[in-house]
C-alpha positions as CSV (number, residue, x, y, z in Angstrom):
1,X,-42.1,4.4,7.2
2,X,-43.6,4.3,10.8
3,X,-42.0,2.6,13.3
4,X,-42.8,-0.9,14.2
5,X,-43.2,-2.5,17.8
6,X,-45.7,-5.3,16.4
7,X,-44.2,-8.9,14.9
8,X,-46.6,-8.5,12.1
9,X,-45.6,-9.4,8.7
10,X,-44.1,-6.8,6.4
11,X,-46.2,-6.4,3.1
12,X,-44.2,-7.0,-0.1
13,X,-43.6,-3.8,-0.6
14,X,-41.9,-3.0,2.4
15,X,-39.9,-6.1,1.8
16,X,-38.9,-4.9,-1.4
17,X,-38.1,-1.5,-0.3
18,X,-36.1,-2.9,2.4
19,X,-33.8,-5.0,0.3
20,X,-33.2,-1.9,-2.0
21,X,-32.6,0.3,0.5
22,X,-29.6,-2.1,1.8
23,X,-28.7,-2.6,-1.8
24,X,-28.0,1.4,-1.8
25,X,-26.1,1.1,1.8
26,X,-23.9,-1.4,0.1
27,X,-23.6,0.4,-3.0
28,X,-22.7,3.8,-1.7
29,X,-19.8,2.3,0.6
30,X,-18.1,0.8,-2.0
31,X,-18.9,4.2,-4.5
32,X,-16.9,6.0,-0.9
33,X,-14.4,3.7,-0.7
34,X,-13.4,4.1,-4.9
35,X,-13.9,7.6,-4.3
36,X,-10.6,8.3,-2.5
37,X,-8.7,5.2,-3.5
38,X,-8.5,6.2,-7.0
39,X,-7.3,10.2,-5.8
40,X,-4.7,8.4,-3.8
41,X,-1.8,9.6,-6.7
42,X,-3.4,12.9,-6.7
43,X,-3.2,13.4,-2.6
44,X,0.5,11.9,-2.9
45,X,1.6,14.5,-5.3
46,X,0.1,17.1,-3.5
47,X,1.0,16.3,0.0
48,X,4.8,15.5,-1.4
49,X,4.4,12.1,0.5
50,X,6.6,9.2,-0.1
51,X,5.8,6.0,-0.9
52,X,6.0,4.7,2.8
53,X,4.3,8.0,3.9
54,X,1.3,6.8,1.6
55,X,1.7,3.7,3.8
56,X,1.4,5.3,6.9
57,X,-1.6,7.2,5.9
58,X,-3.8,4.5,4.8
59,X,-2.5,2.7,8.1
60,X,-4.4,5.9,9.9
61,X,-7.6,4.9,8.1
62,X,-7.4,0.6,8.5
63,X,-6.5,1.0,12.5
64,X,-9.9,3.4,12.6
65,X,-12.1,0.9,10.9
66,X,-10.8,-1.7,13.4
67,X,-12.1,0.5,15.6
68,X,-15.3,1.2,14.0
69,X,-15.9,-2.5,13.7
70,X,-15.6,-2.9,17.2
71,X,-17.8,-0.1,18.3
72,X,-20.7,-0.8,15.9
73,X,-22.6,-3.0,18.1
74,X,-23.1,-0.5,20.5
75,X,-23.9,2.2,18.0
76,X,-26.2,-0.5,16.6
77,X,-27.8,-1.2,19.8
78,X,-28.2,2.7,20.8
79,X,-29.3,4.2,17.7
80,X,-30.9,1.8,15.3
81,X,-30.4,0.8,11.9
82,X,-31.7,3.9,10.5
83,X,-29.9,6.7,12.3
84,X,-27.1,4.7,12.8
85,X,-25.9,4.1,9.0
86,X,-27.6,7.4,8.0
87,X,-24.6,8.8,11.0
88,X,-21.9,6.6,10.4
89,X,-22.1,7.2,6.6
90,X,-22.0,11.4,7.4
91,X,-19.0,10.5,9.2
92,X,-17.6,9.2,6.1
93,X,-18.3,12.1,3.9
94,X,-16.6,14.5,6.5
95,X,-13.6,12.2,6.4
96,X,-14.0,13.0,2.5
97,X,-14.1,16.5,2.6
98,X,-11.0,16.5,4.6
99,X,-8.9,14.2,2.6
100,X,-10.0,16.5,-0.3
101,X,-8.8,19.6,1.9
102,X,-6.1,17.8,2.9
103,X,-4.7,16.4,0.0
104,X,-5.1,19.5,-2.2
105,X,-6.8,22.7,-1.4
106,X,-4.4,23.0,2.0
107,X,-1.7,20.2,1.7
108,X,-1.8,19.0,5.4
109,X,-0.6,15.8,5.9
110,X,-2.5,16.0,9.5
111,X,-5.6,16.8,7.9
112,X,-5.8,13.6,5.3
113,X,-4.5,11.5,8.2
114,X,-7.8,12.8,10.5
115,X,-9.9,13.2,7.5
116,X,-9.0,9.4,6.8
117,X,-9.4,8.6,10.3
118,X,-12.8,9.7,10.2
119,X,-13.2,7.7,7.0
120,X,-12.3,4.8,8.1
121,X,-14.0,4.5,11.3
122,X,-17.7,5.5,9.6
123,X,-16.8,2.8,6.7
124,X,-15.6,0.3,9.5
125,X,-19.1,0.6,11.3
126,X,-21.4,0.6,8.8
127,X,-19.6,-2.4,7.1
128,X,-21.3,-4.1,10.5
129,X,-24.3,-2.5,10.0
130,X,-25.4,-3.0,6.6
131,X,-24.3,-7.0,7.0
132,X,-26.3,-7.2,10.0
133,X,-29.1,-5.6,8.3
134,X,-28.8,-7.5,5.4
135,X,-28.9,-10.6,7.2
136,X,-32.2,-10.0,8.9
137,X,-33.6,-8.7,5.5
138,X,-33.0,-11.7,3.9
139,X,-34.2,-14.2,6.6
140,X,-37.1,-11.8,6.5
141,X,-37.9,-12.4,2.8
142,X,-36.9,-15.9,2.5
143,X,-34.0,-15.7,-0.2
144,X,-30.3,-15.6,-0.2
145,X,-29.5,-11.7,-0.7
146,X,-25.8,-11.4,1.0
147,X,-24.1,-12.6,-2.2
148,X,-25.7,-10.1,-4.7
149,X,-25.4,-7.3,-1.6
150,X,-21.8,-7.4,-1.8
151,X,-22.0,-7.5,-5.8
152,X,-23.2,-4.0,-5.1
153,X,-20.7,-3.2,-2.9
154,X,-18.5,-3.8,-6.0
155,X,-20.9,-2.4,-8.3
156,X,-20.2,0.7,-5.6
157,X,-16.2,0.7,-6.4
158,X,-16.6,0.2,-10.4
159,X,-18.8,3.7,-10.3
160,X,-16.6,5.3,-8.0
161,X,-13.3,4.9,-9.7
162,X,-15.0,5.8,-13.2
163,X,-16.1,8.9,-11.5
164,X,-12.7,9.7,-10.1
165,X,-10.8,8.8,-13.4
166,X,-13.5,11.1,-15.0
167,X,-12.4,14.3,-12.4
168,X,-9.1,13.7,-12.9
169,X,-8.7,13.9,-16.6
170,X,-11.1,16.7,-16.7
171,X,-8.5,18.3,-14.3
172,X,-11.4,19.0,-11.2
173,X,-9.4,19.6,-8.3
174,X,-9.3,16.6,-5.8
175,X,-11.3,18.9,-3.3
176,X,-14.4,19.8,-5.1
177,X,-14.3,15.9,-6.2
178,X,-14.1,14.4,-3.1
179,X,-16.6,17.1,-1.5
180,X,-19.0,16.4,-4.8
181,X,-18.9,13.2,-3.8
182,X,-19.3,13.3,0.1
183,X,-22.1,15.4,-0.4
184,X,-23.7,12.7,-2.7
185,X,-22.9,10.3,-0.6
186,X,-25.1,11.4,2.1
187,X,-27.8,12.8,0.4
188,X,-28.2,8.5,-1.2
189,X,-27.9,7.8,2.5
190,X,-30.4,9.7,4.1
191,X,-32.6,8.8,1.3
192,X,-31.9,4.8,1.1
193,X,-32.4,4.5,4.9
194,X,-35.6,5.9,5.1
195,X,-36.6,2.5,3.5
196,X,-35.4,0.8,6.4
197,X,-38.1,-0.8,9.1
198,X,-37.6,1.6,11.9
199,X,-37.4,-0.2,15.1
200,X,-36.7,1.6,18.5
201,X,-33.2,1.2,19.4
202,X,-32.9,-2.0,22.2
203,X,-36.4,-3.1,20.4
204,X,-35.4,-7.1,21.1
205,X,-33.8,-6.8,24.5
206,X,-36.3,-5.7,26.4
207,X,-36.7,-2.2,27.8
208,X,-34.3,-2.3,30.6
209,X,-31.5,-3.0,28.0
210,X,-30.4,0.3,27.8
211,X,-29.8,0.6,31.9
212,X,-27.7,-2.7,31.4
213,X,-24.0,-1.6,32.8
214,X,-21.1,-0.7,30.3
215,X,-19.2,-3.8,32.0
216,X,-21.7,-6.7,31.1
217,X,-22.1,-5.1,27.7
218,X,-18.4,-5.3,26.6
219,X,-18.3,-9.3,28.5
220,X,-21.6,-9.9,26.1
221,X,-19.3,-9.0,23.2
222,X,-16.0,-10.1,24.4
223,X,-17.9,-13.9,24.8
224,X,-19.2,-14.4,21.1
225,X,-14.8,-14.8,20.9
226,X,-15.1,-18.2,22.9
227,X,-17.8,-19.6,20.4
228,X,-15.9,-22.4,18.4
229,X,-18.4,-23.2,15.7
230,X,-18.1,-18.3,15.4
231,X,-14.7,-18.6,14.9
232,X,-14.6,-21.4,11.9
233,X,-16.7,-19.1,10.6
234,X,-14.0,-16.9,10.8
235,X,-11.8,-19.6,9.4
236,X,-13.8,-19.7,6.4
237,X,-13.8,-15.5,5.9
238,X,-9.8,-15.5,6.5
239,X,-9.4,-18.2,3.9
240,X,-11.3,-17.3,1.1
241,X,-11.0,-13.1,2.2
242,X,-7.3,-13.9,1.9
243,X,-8.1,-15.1,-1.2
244,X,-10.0,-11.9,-2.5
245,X,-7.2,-9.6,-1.4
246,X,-4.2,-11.1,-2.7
247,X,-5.9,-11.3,-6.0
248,X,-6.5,-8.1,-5.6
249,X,-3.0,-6.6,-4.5
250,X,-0.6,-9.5,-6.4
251,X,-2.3,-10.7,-9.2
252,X,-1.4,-8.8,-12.1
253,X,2.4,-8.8,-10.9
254,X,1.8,-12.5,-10.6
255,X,1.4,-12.5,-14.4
256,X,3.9,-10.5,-14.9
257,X,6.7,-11.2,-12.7
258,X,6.1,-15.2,-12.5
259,X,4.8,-15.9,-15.8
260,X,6.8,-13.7,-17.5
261,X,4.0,-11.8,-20.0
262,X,3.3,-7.7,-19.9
263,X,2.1,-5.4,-17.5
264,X,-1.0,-4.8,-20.2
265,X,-2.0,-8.6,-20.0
266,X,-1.4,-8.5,-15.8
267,X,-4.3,-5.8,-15.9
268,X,-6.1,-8.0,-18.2
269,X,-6.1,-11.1,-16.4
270,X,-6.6,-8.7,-12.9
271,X,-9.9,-7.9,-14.9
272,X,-10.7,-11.7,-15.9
273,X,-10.8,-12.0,-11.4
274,X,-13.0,-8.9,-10.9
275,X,-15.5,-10.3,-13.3
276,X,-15.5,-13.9,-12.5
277,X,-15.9,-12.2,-8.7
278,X,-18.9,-10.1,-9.7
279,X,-20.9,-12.5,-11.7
280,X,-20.6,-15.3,-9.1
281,X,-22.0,-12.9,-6.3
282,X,-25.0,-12.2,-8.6
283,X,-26.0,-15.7,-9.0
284,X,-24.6,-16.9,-5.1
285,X,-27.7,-16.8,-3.6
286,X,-30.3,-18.7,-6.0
287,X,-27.3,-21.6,-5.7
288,X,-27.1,-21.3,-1.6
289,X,-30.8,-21.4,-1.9
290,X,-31.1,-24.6,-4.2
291,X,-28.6,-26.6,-2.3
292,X,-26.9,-24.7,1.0
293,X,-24.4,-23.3,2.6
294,X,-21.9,-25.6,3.2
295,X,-22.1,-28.0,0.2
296,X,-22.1,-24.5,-1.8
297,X,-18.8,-23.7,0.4
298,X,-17.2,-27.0,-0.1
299,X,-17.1,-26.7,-3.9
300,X,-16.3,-23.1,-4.3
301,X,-13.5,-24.3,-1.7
302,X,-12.5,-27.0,-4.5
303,X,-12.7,-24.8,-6.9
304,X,-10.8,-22.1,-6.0
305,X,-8.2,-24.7,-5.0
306,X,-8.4,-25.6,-8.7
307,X,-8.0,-22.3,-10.2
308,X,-5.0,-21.5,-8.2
309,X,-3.5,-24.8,-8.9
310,X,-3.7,-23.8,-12.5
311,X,-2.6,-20.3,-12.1
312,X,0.2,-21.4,-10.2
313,X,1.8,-24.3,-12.3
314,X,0.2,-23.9,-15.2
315,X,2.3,-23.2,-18.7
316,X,-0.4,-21.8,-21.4
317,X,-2.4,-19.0,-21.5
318,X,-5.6,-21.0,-21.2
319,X,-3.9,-22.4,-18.0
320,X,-3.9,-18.8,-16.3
321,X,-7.1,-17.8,-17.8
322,X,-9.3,-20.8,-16.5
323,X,-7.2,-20.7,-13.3
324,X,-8.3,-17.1,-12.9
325,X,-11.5,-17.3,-13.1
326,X,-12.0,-20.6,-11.0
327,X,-9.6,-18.6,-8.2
328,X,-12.4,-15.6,-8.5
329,X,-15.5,-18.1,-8.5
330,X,-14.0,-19.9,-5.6
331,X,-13.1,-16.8,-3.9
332,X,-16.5,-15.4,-4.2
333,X,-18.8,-15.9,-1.8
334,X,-16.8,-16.7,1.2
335,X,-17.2,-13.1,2.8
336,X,-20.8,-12.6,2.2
337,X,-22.0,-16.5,3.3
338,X,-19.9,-15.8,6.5
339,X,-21.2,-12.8,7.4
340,X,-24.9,-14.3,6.9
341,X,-24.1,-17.5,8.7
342,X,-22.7,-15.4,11.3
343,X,-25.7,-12.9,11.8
344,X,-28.1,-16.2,11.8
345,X,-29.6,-15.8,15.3
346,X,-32.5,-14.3,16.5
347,X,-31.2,-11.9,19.1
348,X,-29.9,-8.7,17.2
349,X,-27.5,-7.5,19.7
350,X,-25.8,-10.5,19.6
351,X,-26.0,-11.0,15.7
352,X,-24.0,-7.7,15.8
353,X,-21.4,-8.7,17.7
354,X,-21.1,-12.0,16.2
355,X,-20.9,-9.6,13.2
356,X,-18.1,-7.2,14.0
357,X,-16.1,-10.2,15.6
358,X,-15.8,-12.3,12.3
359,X,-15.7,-9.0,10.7
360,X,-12.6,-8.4,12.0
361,X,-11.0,-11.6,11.0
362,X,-11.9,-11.0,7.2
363,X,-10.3,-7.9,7.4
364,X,-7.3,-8.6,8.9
365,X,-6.8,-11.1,5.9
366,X,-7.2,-8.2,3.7
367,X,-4.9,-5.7,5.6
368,X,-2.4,-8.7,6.6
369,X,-2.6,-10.7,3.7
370,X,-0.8,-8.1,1.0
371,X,2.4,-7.4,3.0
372,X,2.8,-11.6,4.1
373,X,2.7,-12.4,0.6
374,X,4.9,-9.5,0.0
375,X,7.8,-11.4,2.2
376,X,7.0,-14.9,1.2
377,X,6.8,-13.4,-2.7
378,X,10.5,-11.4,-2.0
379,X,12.1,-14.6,-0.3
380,X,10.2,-17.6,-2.5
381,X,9.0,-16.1,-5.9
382,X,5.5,-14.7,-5.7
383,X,3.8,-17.5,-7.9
384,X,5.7,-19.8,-4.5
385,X,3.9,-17.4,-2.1
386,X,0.8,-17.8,-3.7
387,X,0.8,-21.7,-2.3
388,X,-0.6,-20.0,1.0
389,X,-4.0,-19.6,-0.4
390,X,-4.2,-22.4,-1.8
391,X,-3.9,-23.7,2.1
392,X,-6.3,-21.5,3.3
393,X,-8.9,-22.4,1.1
394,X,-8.6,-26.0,1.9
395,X,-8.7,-24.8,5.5
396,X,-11.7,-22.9,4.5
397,X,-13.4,-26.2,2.8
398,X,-12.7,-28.4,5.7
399,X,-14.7,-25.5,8.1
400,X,-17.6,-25.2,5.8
401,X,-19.6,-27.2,8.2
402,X,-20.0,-24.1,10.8
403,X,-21.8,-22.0,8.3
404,X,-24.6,-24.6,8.9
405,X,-28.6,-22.6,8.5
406,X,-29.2,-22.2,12.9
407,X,-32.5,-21.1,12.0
408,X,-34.1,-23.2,10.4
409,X,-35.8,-23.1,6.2
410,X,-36.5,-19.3,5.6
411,X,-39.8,-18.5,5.9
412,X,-40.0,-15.2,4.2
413,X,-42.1,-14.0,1.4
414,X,-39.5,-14.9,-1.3
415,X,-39.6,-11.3,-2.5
């Protein structure tokens, strides 16, 4: 695709190709991030680690995508969209290989810790990326895309872990399935981007951006930390993110250990959320469209308020069933609305560091929430701990209001 300088409107077809091409972004993250998460058994048998040395490792990869949320901006701003992901995401697949070397082929420790390192930081930055992309596409076409976006984030992860449970009971060895796979995943990288509107790097700050000094570029990031109405975004993320996580770490022991039923229905129910999840991202953004942000926010707050009421006191089967899938409905769209709302003005340097800054709070929920419920679950009962959420998503309900449309009714094609 040529590169752009001119504001003229994109045909449909670029619009289309656009949207896909961030579909793919999304998809292939999440396909990366299954990739090595369902091998984590495999690298933990062949590196002889412990169960707190697994810890430690995936620490090595969560403290680099900190730091790869917080350096995305930048990498934004110098490279572009296009080279940008298309780099980050061959960061990633080097982080791959290594794991892969690491974990089997050469059994170093040091090399799955750098190879996760690596990993993390390229998934960390693109996660900015692809959100800030996403945002513009959609503003661009006039529909609400983040929702179904993240659905293919998790469409990513369902393909991914097939693939790996697929390697391992075929007996591949880890390295030749995590190179198999880094390779693939830049080859769909370098493919999807090309789809992407190329626009010179700095194209919306003028041409004497790039000469601005490093100091006023880190207090022009540092300040999107002192907007209020930014940070109840952030509110809402932490809430409903904390929900997502904890469903995703404590549920099925929640079944078990508090209700009392088997390990077999914990994964069922766990399954019951992941759906719910999915099919409420697919058909999030005709609803935002229809009737807003924050009403939408609101009753998904209610709701998943609801469902973890039920979950949490209730007696029957039905009880944890419903309660399930309200707590996935309601936990749904919290992450992708917040990441829109916070990428909804028109100056793209500063949409990615609004980006990366309420980026950071949703992930914090998901790396801090699991070991807080841990304690509260060890010193209250876990169905007790799970009172927090229901907390934070009437916190998140009561700061709906900050996800407020800045920029007025789209005005897109409606592709």
């Amino acid at each position: 695709m040529a590169e752009r300088q001119t504001t003229e409107p994109r045909t449909r077809r670029e619009l289309v190709a656009w949207r896909n091409a961030i579909f793919a972004v999304f998809f292939v993250s999440g396909f990366s991030m299954a990739s090595w998460m369902a091998r984590i058994p495999a690298i933990r048998d062949h590196a002889e680690l412990t169960t707190q040395g697994v810890g430690f490792v995936i620490l090595s990869g969560s403290i680099a995508s900190i730091v790869g949320l917080i350096a995305a901006p930048w990498l934004l701003a110098r490279l572009g969209a296009r080279v940008g992901m298309a780099g980050v995401m061959a960061v990633v697949s080097v982080g791959l290989v290594l794991v892969g070397l690491g974990g089997s082929a050469i059994s170093s420790v040091l090399l799955v810790v750098a190879g996760l390192a690596l990993f993390g930081f390229g998934n960390g930055a693109v996660d900015v990326m692809m959100n800030v992309e996403g945002a513009e596409a959609e503003r661009e076409i006039g529909r609400t895309l983040m929702p179904l976006m993240h659905a293919f984030f998790s469409f990513g992860t369902v393909a991914g872990a097939g693939l790996a449970a697929a390697a391992s009971a075929l007996g591949i060895p880890l390295s030749w399935h995590l190179g198999a796979m880094a390779l693939l995943i830049a080859l769909a990288v370098v493919v999807a981007v090309r789809f992407v509107p190329a626009q010179a790097p700095h194209h919306d700050e003028g041409e004497d951006a790039p000469h601005l000094p490093l100091r006023q570029r880190v207090r022009e990031s540092l300040a999107v930390w002192t907007d209020v109405r930014l940070l109840l975004i952030g509110v809402i993320m932490l809430g409903m993110a904390f929900a997502e996580g904890s469903a995703n770490d404590w549920l099925a022991l929640a079944v078990v250990d508090g209700h009392g039923y088997d390990a077999t229905t914990g994964a069922a129910v766990f399954t019951v959320f992941t759906v719910a999840m999915t099919i409420a991202r697919i058909l999030g953004g005709p609803v935002i469209d229809r009737f807003g942000r924050v009403p939408t926010l609101r009753v998904l707050a209610a709701t998943g308020v609801a469902g973890l009421a039920l979950f949490i006191f209730g007696t029957d089967p039905w009880m944890l069933i419903v309660g399930t899938v309200l707590w996935g409905i309601g936990a749904s769209l919290g992450f992708p609305v917040g990441m829109s709302a916070a990428a909804d003005v028109p100056e793209r340097r500063l949409a990615a560091a609004r980006v990366s800054a309420v980026a950071i709070i949703g992930y914090c929920a998901f790396l801090v929430g699991p070991p807080v419920l841990g304690f509260l679950g060890q010193q209250f009962g876990i169905l007790n701990a799970l009172l927090a959420l229901l907390v934070l998503m009437v916190i998140a309900g009561l700061a709906a209001p900050a996800a407020r449309e800045r920029t007025g009714p789209h005005a897109g094609s409606g592709v």
